[in-house]
Every structure is written in C-alpha cells, then in structure tokens.
N, C-alpha and C positions, 0 to 999 in steps of 0.2 A: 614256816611255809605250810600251806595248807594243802591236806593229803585228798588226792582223788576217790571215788567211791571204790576202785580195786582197791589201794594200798588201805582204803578202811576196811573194807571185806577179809584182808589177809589176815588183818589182826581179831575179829569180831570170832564167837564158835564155832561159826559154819557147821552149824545142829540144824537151820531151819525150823526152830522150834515153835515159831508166830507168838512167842511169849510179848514179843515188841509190837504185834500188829499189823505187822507187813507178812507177807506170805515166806518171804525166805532171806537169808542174810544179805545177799545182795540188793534188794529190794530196800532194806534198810540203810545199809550202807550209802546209797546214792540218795537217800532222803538226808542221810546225816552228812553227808561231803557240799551237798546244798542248802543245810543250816536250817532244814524244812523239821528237825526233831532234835532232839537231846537224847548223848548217852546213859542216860539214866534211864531209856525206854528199854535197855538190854539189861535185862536180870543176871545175864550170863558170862558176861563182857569178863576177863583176868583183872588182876589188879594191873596188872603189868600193860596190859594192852589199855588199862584208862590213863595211863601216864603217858605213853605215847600216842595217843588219841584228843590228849588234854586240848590242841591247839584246834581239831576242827569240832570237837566234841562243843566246844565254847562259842558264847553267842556274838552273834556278828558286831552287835551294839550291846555294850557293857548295860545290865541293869543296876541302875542307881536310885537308893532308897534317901528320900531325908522326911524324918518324923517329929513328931512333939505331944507326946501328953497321946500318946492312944491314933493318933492321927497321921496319916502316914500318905507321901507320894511318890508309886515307884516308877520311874519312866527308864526306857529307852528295851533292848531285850527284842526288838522288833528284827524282822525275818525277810518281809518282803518290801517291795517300791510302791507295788500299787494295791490298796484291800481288797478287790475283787480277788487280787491271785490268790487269797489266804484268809485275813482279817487282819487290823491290827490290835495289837492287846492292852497297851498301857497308857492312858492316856494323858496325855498331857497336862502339868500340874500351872491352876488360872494364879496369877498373885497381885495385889496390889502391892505399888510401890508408895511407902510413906518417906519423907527426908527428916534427920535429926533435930534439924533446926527448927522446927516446928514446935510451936506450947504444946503442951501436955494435954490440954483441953482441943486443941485444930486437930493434933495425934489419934487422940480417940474419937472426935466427931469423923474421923473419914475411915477410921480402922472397925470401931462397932458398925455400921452399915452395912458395911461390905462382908464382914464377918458374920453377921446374922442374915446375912441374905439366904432366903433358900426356896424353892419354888418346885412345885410336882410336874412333872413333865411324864404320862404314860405309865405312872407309878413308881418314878423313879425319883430322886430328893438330888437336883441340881444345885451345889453352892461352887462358892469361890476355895480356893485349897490353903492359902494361906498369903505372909508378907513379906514384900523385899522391904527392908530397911537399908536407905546408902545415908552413909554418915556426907554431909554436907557441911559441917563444920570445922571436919579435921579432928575434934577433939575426943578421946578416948571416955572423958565422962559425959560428956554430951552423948556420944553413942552408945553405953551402955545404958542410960537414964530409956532413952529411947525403947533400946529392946526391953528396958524391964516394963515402960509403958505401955506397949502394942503386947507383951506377954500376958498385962495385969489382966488385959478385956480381951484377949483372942486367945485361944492355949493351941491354934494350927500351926504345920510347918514354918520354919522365917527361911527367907535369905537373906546373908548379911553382906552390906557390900562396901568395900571401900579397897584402895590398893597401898595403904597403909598397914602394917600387922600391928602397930601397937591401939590401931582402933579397932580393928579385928580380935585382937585378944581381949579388951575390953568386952565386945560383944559376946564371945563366947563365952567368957566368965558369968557374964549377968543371967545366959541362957543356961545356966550347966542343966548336963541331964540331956538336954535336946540334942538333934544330928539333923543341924542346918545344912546349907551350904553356903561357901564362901565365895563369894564373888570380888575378885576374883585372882589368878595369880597371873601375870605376864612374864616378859621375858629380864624386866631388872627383880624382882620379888619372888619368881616362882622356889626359889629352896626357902626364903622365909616363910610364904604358906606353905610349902609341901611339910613343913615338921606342923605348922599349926593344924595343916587337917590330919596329919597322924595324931598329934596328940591329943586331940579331942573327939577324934575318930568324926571327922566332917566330911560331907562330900566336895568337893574343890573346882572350880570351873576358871579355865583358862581362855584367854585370850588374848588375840595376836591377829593382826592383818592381812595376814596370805595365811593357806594353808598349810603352805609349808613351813611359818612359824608354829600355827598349831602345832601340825605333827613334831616338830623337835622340842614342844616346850612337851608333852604328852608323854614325848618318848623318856625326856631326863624325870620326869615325874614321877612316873610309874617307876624309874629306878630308884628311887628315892623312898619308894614307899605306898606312896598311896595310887590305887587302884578306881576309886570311887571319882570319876571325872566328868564334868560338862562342859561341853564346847560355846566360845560365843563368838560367832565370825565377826560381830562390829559392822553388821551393815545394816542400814536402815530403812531403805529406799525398796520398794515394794521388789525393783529387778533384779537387785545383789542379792537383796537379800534370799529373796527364791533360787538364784544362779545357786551362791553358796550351799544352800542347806541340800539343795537335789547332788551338786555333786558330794558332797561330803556322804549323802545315804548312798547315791551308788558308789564310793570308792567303800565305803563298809561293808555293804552285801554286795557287789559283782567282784571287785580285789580283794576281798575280806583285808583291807589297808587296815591293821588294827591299829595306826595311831590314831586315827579317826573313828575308831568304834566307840563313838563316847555320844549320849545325847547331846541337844542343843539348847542352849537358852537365848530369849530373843526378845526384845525390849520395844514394842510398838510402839510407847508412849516416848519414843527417843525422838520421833518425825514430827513433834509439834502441835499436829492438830486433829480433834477428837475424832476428825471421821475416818483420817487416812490410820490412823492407831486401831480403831476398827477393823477397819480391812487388811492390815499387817495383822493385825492375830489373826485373824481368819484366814488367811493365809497360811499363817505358822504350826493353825490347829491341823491343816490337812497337806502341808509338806514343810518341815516336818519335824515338830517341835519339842523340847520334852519339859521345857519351863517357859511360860510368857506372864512376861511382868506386865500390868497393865499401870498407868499413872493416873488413870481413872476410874473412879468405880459409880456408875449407879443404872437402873433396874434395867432401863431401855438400853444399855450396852453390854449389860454378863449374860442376859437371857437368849441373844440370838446368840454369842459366844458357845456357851453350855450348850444348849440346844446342837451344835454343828457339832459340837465336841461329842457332845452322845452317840450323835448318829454317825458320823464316821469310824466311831471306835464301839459302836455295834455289829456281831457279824450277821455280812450281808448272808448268810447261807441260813442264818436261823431268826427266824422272825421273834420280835420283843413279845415277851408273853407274862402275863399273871399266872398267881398260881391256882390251880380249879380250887372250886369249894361252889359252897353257900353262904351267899354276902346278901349283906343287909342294906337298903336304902331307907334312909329317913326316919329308922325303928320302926319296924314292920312290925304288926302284931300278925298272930298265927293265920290268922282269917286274910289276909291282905295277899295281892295277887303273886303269884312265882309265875315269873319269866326266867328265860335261858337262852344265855348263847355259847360262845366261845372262847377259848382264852388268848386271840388275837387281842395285845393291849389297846387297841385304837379302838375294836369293835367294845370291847370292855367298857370304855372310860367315854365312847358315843352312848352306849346305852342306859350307864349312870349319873354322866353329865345330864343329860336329858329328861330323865325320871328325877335325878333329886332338884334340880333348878325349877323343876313343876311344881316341887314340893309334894308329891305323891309317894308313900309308903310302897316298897316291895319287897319281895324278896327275891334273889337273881344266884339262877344254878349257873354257876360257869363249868361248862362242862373241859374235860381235857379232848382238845383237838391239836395237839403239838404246836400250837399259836398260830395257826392257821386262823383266815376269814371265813366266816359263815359259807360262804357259797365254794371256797376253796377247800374248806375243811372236807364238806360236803362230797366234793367231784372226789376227793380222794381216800373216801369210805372210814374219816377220822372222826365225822360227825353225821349219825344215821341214829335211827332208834335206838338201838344195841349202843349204842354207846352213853346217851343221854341216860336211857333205863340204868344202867349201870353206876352212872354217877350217882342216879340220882339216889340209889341202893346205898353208896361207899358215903355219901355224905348226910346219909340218915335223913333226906327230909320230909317223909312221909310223917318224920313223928315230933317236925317243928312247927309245921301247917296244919291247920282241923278240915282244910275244903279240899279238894283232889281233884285239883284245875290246873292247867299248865300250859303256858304260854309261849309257841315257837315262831322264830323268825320267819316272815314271810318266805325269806328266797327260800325254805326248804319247804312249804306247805306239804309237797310230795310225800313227804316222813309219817304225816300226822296219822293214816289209816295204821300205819305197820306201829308208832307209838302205843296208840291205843292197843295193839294184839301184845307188847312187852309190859303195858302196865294196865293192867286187868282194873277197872272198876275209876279208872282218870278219863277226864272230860280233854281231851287234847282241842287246843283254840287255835286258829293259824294269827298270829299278828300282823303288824305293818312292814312294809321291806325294809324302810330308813327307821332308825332311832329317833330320827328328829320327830317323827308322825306316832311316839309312844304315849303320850301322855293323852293325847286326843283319842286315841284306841282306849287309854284305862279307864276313863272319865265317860267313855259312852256304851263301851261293850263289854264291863266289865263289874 
C-alpha cells in the first residue's frame, strides 16, 4: 500500500537540510508520495527508513532494459499522464518485425535497410532500435537459424516471439550474451517462461485479454521471479487499443496498481494495412507505448515515426540546443566571413542549411543563449554584446580568422553600436533577419 506524504515525512530526518532540493522534508516527502522524485534524492534517508519506504520510494512503471552488443533500450520509469505536467523520459524502443520462415537472403534484404537507416534531424541521429523475430514455423531450428541471421547483419536489441519455449530456448541459446525480450508468456505457459526469463536473465512480456488477466498473470510472475515485465493488451484497433493503454497508465500512476506497472508493447502491423499501422504507432508513440513492432520498414514510414517520437520525449520546458563553439561551413579558410547566432537548434541548422546548400565557405560563432531563438534569446538579456564578446573570447576566434569582421542577425541590429565598444578594432555588419536571404547578403555585401 502506498504511503501518504505524512507517513513519508515520519520516516525521512526532518533536518530540513535542502540537501534533496526541496526547501524542507515535507516538501519532499509530498513530491515522493506523488512519484514526482526518488529516494535516492535523500542523502540522509536511515537504512531502516529506505525499507520501509521501498514501496512508494519505487517507480510507478517498472523500468525495463533489453540490450545487445553496446545497444541498449530502456522504456517505461514514466511519472506522469500528460508531458506538459513534467516530460516524458524514455522513449519508446521502434522494431521491425521479421518471420522465421523467410530465406536467409528475403531475412536480410528487409533487416539490413531498416538497420542501417538513419537520418539527422536538428543534430540528432534518428534510427530504428532493433528486431522482433516471431518464429512462424514452430520449429526450434528454424528459429535459432533466424536469430543467428538478423544477429550476423544487425548486433541491435531482438524480441523474440513465439509462445512455444522450446523455440524460445532455441532462440536465446543462438543469441547468448544478449537481454532480449520474450514475447511472450500467457496464462497456459507463463511458469515455463518465467524460469526461461530467469535463467537467461530476459525481459518477459505477458499477455492476456482483460486486465484482470494481465494483473494475475504479473502477479504469479513476479512471484516466481522475475521482475523485468511488459504488458501486451492484444488489441489492435485504433479504440481498444488507446482505451487499454490510457487506462493501464492511469491505474499505474493515479492507483499506483503495481500489477500493471509494467511497459506496453504494441504491434501496429497486426491491423493489416500500411497506413492504419502508421497511425497505430503514432498513437502508441504518444499514449503510451514502451516497444512498437512495426511489419514494415521503409524511409517514408520510420521518418515521421522518429521525428513524433523525438519530439514528444523532448522536454517541452527546455528548448533542443547545440553545443556553443565555432563551427565550420564548407572549410572556411581564415579570411572567409564569421557569422553568429544562437544555440537554438532550428536557428542553428536554418542558418547552415542555407550557407552550405549555397555552397559558400564560413565560419559561424554559435554563441550560448540557453537554446533560445535569436530575438528570444535577445528579449531575455541571453544574447547581447556581452555575451557574443565573451564567446567569441572562450572560443579563441580572433586567432582562427586574419579579418575582424562580424556578422549579426538582423532582428538584433540594435547590439551592433554596443558590439563594437566590447570588441575594440571589429567591423560589426548587421545581416538579413531570415537564413534563407544569407547567401544573397554573402555574395553581395561581403
């Protein structure tokens, strides 16, 4: 039973020492009874009082890791219903599903693709996470043959799926060393997987028709042993499927119902056809999924995927940012112009896109503005002379450049008098307000 923010307070120092962040034990305590922090934030906490704290100290939704070769995806560990209250942190792991029955050659023409897919988005490297393999044949060497094939050319996470163990044990023998997960255990099989995910230390995902099979199959599991679970309601239709997954998040965070504190995994490509498969993960990416198997893989379907998946499991409180420096466009030689702006990544990668598609040589101070936009950085005194000067001081580029010319975004022209009184003996330039109108600005005024 999960203890109120008083009976956490009773137990906690009551020093008020703000070593946790919060102004005084209470204040923590009602963050920690809401699943808003972990006790690990109390430096000060008894041994005694983290045993009996163990159950609301613990997170609402179990986090479950399955890795391979370096490669790792942790889902679930999530706090709130909706990202604005908070963020969310872990995001959901993409998979192609390949079947056993497949040549060896159809196996790897659909697994290398999707595998090597990977595309910049804002300076971030979106790919796919790894593969569900479902044995389709029944047979135990057919199914290892499989995972040793999708292993030879991918080394990312697998799931392994079938509700058979002696094809399951197959598969985890061909993969040793890896921590797949098995898909999946029901209500005739579930103590035959629960020893195989103990004994290969695998994460285990259950499934069952009502909730209330989940939570009793959850419940004898966890007695059995293994802790590491993912939920799969079996529904595929765009309305169950959302019914199920929203109530299963609120009975985890509003009843802290821990048989259901378990991620979800959810199979788009089960509905048949490519577009509604689409739109069931996109769905799943943003309530609320923690593995979606896709049946399909290619460029015009993982890219708006990835893309939704970025930005939902970005927090909305801090804007996507690069890291300041002095970056290079196109090999600049020293004489070639420096511009500057911001470390908002969008303002970033407009202003690069734009100059290197020109094919124009520069050099570009990204100044630190907390990734804030140009005219926002600005209103909020992140991005003014003093600050520019400063960079442009910590990034030494007075002694990468021979000319001492400097190129600022229009919407600040205002700066450019007080620049010049921070940097003694610089020609400060105002430039164009859009990126898009850079290269016509370098080519005539520069």
């Amino acid at each position: 039973m999960a203890l109120t923010g008083i009976q956490i307070y009773k137990l906690l120092p009551k020093t008020n020492c703000t070593d946790c962040g919060f102004p005084t034990c209470l204040a923590f305590a009602m963050k920690l009874a809401a699943k808003q922090v972990e006790l690990s934030a109390c430096p000060h906490a008894s041994e005694a009082s983290k045993v009996e704290l163990a159950e609301s100290s613990a997170p609402p939704i179990r986090l479950v890791r399955v890795a391979a070769n370096g490669h790792a995806v942790e889902v679930g560990n999530e706090v709130v219903l909706f990202r604005h209250e908070k963020t969310f942190y872990h995001k959901p792991g993409v998979f192609v599903r390949v079947h056993d029955d497949l040549s060896a050659q159809a196996m790897q023409e659909k697994v290398v693709p999707a595998g090597n897919y990977a595309v910049n988005y804002v300076g971030r490297a979106l790919m796919l996470d790894g593969f569900a393999i479902e044995s389709a044949s029944d047979d135990p060497a057919a199914f290892a043959t499989a995972v040793k094939t999708v292993h030879a050319v991918n080394k990312h996470p697998l799931i392994l799926m079938s509700r058979d163990t002696a094809v399951i044990t197959a598969g985890l023998q061909a993969g040793a060393g890896e921590r797949p997960l098995i898909h999946a255990a029901d209500a005739q099989n579930w103590q035959a997987m629960a020893a195989l995910a103990k004994a290969y230390g695998a994460a285990l995902a259950v499934t069952a028709d009502s909730l209330a099979g989940l939570a009793e199959l959850t419940t004898n599991i966890n007695a059995a042993g293994v802790e590491d679970l993912v939920l799969d309601v079996g529904r595929h239709d765009p309305a169950a499927s959302l019914m199920y997954s929203t109530q299963i998040r609120r009975l985890a965070l509003k009843k802290n119902f821990r048989p259901l504190g378990y991620p979800l995994i959810v199979f788009p490509g089960a509905a048949g056809d490519v577009a509604v498969e689409s739109m069931l993960a996109a769905q799943a990416i943003v309530k609320y999924a923690g593995f979606i198997v896709l049946d399909h893989f290619a460029p015009e379907i993982a890219y708006p995927l990835l893309v939704l998946r970025e930005n939902i499991y970005t927090d909305p409180q801090k804007p996507i940012q690069v890291q300041p420096g002095l970056y290079e466009i196109n090999t600049p030689k020293p004489g070639d112009p420096l511009l500057v702006t911001t470390n908002f990544s969008i303002t970033y990668f407009s202003v690069v896109n734009e100059v290197e598609s020109a094919g124009l040589p520069a050099w570009l101070l990204v100044a630190d503005a907390e990734g804030m936009s140009v005219l926002t950085a600005w209103a909020a005194g992140n991005f003014d002379a003093e600050c520019i000067a400063r960079d442009m001081k910590r990034f030494n580029v007075a002694e990468r450049i021979t000319h001492r010319q400097i190129v600022i975004p229009g919407h600040v022209a205002v700066i450019s008098g007080e620049l010049e009184e921070e940097l003694p003996g610089w020609d400060v330039r105002v430039g164009p307000r859009e990126a898009v109108n850079l290269p016509g600005f370098m080519r005539q005024a520069l």
